[in-house]
PAMAR-561287 format. One record per residue (C-alpha): residue in three letters; x, y, z. Coordinates in steps of 0.5 Angstrom, whole numbers, always signed. Layout:
residues N
   res       X       Y       Z
   ALA       X       Y       Z
...
This chain:
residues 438
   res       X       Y       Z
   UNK     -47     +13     -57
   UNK     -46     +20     -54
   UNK     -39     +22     -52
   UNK     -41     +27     -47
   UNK     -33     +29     -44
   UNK     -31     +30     -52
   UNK     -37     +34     -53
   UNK     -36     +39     -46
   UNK     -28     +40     -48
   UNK     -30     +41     -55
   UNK     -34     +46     -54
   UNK     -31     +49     -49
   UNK     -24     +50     -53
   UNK     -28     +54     -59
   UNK     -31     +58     -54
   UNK     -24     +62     -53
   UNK     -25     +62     -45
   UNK     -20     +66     -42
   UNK     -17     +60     -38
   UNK     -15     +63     -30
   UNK     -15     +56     -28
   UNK     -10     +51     -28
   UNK      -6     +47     -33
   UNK      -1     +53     -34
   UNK      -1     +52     -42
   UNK      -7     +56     -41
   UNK     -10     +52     -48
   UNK      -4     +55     -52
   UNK      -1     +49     -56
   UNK      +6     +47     -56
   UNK      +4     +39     -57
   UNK      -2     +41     -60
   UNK      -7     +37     -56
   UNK      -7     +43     -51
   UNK     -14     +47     -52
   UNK     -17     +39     -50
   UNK     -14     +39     -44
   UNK     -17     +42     -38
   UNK     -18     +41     -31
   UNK     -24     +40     -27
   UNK     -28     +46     -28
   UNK     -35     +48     -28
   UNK     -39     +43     -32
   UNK     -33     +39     -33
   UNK     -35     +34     -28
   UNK     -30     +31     -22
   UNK     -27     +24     -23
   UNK     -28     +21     -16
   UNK     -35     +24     -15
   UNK     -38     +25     -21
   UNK     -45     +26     -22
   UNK     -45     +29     -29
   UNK     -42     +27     -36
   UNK     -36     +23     -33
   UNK     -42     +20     -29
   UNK     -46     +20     -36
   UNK     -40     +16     -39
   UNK     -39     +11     -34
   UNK     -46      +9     -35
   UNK     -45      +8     -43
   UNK     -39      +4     -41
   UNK     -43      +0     -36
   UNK     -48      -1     -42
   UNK     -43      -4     -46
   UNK     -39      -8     -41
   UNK     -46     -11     -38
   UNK     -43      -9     -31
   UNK     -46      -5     -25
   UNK     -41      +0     -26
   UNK     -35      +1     -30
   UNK     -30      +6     -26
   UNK     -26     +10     -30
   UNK     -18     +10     -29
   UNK     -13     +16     -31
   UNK      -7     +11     -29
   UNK      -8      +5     -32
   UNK     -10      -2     -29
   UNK      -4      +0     -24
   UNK     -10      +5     -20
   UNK     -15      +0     -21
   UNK     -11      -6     -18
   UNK     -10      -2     -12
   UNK     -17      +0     -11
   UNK     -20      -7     -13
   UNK     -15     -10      -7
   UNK     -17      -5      -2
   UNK     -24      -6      -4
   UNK     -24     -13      -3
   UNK     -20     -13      +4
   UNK     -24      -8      +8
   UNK     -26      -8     +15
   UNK     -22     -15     +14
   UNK     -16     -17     +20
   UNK     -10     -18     +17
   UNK     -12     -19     +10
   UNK     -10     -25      +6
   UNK     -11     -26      -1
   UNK      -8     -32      -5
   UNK      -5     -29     -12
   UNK      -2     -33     -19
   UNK      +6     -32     -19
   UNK      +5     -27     -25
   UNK      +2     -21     -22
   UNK      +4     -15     -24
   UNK      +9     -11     -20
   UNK      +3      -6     -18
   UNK      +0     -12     -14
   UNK      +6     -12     -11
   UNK      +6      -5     -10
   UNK      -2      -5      -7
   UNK      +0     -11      -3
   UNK      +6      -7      +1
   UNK      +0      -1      +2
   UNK      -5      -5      +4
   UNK      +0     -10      +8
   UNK      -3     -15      +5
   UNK      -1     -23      +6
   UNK      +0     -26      +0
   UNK      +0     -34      -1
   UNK      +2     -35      -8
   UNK      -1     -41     -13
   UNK      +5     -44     -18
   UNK      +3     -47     -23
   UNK      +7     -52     -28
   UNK      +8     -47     -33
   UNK     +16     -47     -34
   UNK     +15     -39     -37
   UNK     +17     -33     -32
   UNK     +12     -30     -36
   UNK      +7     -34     -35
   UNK      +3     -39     -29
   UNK      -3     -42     -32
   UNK      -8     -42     -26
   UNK     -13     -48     -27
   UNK     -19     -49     -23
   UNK     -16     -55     -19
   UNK     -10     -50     -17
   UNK     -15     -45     -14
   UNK     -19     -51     -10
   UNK     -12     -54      -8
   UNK      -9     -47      -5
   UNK     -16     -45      -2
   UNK     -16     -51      +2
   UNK      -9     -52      +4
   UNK      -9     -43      +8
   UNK      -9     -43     +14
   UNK     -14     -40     +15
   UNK     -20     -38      +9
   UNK     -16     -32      +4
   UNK     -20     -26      +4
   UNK     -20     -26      -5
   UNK     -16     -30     -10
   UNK     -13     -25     -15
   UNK     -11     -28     -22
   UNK      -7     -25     -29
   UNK     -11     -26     -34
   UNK      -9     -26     -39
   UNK      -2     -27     -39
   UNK      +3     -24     -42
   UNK      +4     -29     -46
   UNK      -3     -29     -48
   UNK      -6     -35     -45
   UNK     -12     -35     -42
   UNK     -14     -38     -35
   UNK     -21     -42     -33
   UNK     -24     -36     -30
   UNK     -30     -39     -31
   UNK     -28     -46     -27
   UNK     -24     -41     -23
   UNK     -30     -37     -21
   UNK     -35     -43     -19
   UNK     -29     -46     -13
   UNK     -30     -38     -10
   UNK     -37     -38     -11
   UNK     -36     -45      -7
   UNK     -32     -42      -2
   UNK     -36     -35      -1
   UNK     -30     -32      -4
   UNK     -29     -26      -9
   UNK     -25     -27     -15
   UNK     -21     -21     -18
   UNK     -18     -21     -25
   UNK     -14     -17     -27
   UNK     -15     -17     -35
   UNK     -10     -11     -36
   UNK     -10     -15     -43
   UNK     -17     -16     -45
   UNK     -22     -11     -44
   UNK     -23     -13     -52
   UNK     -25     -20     -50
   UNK     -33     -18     -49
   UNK     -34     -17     -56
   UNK     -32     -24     -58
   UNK     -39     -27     -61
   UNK     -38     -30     -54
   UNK     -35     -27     -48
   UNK     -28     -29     -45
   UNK     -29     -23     -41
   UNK     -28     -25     -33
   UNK     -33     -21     -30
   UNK     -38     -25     -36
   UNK     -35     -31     -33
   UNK     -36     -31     -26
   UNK     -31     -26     -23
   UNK     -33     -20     -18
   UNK     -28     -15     -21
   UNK     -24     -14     -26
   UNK     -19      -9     -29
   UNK     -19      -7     -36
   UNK     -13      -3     -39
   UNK     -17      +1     -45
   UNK     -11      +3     -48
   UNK      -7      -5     -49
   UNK     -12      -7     -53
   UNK     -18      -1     -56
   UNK     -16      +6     -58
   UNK     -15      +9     -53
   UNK      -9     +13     -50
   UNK      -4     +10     -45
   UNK      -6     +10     -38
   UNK     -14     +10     -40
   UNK     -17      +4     -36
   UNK     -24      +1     -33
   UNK     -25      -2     -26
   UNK     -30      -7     -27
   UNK     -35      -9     -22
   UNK     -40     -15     -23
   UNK     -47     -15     -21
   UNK     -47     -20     -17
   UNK     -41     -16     -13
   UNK     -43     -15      -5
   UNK     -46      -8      -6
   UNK     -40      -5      -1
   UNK     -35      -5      -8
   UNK     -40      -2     -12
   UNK     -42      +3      -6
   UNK     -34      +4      -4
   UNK     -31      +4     -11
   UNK     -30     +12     -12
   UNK     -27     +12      -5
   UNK     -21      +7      -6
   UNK     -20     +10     -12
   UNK     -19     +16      -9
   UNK     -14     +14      -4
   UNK      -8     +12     -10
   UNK     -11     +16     -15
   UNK      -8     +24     -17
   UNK     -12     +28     -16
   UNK     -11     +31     -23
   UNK     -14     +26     -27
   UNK     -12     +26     -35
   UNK     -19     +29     -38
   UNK     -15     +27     -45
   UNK     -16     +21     -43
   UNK     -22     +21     -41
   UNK     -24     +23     -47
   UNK     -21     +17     -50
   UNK     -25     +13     -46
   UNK     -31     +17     -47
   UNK     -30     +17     -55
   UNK     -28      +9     -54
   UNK     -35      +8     -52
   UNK     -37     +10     -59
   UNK     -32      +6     -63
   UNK     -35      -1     -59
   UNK     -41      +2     -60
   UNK     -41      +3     -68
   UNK     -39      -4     -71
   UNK     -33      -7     -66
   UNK     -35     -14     -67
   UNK     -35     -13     -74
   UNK     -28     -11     -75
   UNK     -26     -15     -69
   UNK     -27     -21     -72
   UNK     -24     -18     -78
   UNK     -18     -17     -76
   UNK     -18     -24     -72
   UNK     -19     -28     -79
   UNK     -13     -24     -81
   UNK      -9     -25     -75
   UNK     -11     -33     -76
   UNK      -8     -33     -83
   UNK      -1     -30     -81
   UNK      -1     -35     -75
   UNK      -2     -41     -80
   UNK      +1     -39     -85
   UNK      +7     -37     -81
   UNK      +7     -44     -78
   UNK      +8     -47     -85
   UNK     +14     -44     -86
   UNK     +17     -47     -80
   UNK     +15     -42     -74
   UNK     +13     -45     -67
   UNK      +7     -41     -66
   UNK      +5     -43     -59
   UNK      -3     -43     -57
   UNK      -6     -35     -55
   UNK     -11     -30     -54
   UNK     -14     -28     -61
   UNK     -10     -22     -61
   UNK      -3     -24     -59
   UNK      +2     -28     -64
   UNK      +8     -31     -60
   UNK     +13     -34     -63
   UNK     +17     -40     -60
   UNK     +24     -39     -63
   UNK     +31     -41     -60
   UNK     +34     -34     -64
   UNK     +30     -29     -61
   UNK     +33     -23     -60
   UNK     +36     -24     -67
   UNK     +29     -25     -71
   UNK     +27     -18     -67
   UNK     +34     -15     -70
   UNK     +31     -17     -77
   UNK     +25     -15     -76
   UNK     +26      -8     -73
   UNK     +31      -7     -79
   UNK     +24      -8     -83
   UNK     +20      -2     -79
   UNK     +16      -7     -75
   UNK     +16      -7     -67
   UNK     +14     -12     -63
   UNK     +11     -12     -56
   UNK     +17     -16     -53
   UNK     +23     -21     -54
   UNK     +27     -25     -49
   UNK     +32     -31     -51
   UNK     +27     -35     -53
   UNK     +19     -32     -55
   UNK     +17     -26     -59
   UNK     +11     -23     -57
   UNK      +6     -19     -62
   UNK      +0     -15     -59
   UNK      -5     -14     -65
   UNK     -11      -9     -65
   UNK     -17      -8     -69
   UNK     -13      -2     -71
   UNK      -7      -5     -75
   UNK      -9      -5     -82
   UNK      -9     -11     -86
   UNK      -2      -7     -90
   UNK      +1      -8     -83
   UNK      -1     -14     -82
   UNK      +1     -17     -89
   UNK      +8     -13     -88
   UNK      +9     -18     -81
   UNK      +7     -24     -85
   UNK     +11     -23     -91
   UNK     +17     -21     -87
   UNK     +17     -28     -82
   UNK     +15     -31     -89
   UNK     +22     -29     -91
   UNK     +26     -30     -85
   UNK     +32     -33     -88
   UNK     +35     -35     -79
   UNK     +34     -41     -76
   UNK     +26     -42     -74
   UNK     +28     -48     -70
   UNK     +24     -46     -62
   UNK     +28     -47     -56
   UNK     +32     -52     -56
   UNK     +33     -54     -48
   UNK     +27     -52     -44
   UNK     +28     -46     -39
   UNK     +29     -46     -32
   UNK     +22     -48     -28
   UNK     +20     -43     -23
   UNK     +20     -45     -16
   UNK     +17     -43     -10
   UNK     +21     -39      -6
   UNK     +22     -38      +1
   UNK     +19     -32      +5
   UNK     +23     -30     +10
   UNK     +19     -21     +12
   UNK     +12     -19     +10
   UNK     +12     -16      +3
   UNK     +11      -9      +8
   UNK     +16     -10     +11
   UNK     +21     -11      +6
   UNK     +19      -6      +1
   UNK     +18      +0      +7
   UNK     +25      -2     +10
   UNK     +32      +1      +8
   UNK     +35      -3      +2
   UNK     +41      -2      -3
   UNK     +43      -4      -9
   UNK     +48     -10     -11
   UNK     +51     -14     -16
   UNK     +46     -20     -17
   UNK     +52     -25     -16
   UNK     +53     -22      -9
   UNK     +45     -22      -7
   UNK     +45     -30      -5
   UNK     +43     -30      +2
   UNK     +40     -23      +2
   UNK     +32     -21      +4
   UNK     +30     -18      -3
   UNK     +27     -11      -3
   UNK     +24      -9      -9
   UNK     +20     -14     -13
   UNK     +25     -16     -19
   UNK     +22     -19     -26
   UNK     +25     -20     -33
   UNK     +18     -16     -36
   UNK     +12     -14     -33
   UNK      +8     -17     -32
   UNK     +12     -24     -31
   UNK     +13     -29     -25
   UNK     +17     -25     -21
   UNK     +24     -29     -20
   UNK     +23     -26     -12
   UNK     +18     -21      -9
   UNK     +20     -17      -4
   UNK     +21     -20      +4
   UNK     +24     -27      -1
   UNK     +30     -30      +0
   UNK     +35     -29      -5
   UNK     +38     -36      -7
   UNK     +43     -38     -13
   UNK     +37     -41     -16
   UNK     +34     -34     -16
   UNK     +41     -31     -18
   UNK     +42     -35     -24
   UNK     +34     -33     -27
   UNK     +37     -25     -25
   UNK     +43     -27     -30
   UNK     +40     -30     -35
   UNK     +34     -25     -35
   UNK     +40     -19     -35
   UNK     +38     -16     -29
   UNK     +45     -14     -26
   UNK     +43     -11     -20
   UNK     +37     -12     -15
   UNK     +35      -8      -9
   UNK     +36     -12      -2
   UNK     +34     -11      +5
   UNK     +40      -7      +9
């Protein structure tokens, strides 16, 4: 597959252009990436109104991902959430869009921008990392609006690496001729599992994929998927929306990431995929013999249920092994196509020999619960705040959303009242200050 960003940038860092143009490294190496990093000059396209290589790229993206189109992101799936909101409310009075407790903080951000009211959805999890959003949640919340929601917007998958029913999910918005929006900053590589977990395959109008958490691309590069059967207006507006949240210097390093991604999908991916999930398999069986609670995930995500957390995540740090995230009680590991079978048999060996307490959780956490809105989350957010102790907050209007991790179910989002309850999910999270309404 061409990698038409890639090839442009290479030939023109060996051309030896005296470079009068910004970035003011002028290709003149202090990392070392420099001579790759230029800016939208002659030949090199523009992000937000391509018609050249970066448009050319796109299209092998599309081709890949089976979608009317796949827009680059410089700025993660952050961008992409922003503009996939704002396409799906445009032209809409007051938009209301009903959203699984776990979003991201962006979505809280997008939501303040685009003033947006949000009913959320709870689901039974009792994780503030997770909130398993079934068919019959989406149905139920629906039904129970005041008025019709504009769009429902899902996590997955979620931190935790639990994957909702898309699928379901989508033929109750269908149902209701209504767009469903995903984000699946966790999941771009689930296409090219021997059969698509993909939400934009399994019925969603548009979803989001950070390359970057999952593929060989670097931090920030993302796709704005939009599906076939999405209303033309997102397809025809996408560059538009993009535009208003996006810098109007976009990364062309990452770029071309996501340009050469395209070929490291097309040259043999599934392959290794499934390579490497035969591996992660392995460990998790192996891992669960020797006492471990290997709790039900995504394919490429191990998490580990065990009362000593924090204490495991010290002995394997002291072994040169990082894991994504760990609170009191869950350890969770993102695995890639690009982790070798050394490094995977490093993690196994080292659980393996965990001479701690492997036991899980001995009392169940605190159930989410639903909270009370007391201001718009615009309203809240756009309002003069200040920082207090979290014992002091009870009683207060939160300001800013406030999570133990993102993205986790928020313990209050902005324009909630604080309660104890809340107060007492901040101390055990460790958050010790919050920012509340003045």
């Amino acid at each position: 597959m061409k990698t038409p960003i890639s090839d442009f940038v290479k030939k023109y860092a060996e051309a030896e252009i005296s470079r009068f143009h910004m970035p003011g490294h002028k290709g003149k190496s202090f990392l070392g990436c420099e001579p790759l990093d230029i800016t939208e000059i002659t030949g090199a396209d523009v992000l937000y109104s391509c018609n050249g290589i970066i448009k050319e790229s796109e299209d092998h993206t599309s081709s890949l991902f089976g979608t009317a189109h796949s827009f680059f992101s410089t700025e993660g799936s952050t961008l992409c959430i922003k503009a996939m909101l704002a396409l799906a409310i445009q032209g809409k009075e007051k938009p209301l869009v009903l959203a699984g407790r776990n979003v991201h903080k962006a979505f809280c951000y997008a939501a303040a921008l685009l003033d947006l009211d949000v009913e959320f959805i709870y689901s039974a999890s009792n994780h503030l990392c997770s909130c398993e959003i079934t068919a019959e949640d989406a149905k139920r919340a629906i039904e129970g609006c005041n008025r019709m929601p504009d769009a429902l917007y899902i996590t997955t998958p979620d931190y935790l690496g639990n994957i909702a029913e898309v699928e379901g999910i989508a033929r109750v918005c269908r149902e209701y001729d209504i767009p469903l929006l995903c984000d699946n900053a966790h999941g771009a590589y689930l296409k090219f599992l021997p059969k698509s977990l993909h939400p934009i395959d399994l019925g969603a109008s548009m979803c989001c994929d950070s390359a970057h958490k999952t593929l060989p691309v670097l931090t920030g590069g993302a796709y704005l998927h939009i599906s076939k059967d999405a209303p033309k207006a997102y397809l025809e507006n996408a560059r538009e929306m993009l535009s208003l949240f996006a810098s109007t210097s976009p990364s062309y390093l990452i770029m071309q990431s996501l340009d050469l991604c395209n070929k490291y999908l097309a040259g043999g991916f599934c392959e290794k995929l499934a390579d490497t999930i035969g591996r992660v398999n392995e460990i998790k069986e192996k891992i669960s013999a020797e006492g471990f609670c290997v709790k039900k995930s995504e394919p490429l995500k191990l998490v580990i249920e065990i009362n000593e957390a924090p204490k495991l995540c010290e002995y394997l740090h002291n072994n040169k092994i990082e894991g994504e995230f760990c609170d009191e009680d869950t350890l969770v590991f993102m695995i890639s196509t690009e982790n070798t079978q050394e490094e995977l048999s490093r993690l196994c060996i080292c659980l393996k020999t965990y001479g701690g307490d492997k036991a899980p959780k001995r009392e169940e956490a605190d159930l989410v619960f639903k909270a009370q809105r007391v201001m718009s989350i615009r309203s809240a957010m756009l309002s003069q705040s200040e920082l207090v102790n979290t014992r002091d907050a009870v009683g207060r209007i939160s300001a800013a959303p406030a999570v133990s991790c993102p993205p986790a179910v928020p313990i209050a989002v902005s324009g909630e009242l604080i309660t104890a309850q809340a107060a007492a999910l901040f101390e055990k999270y460790n958050i010790e200050r919050i920012s509340v309404v003045k």
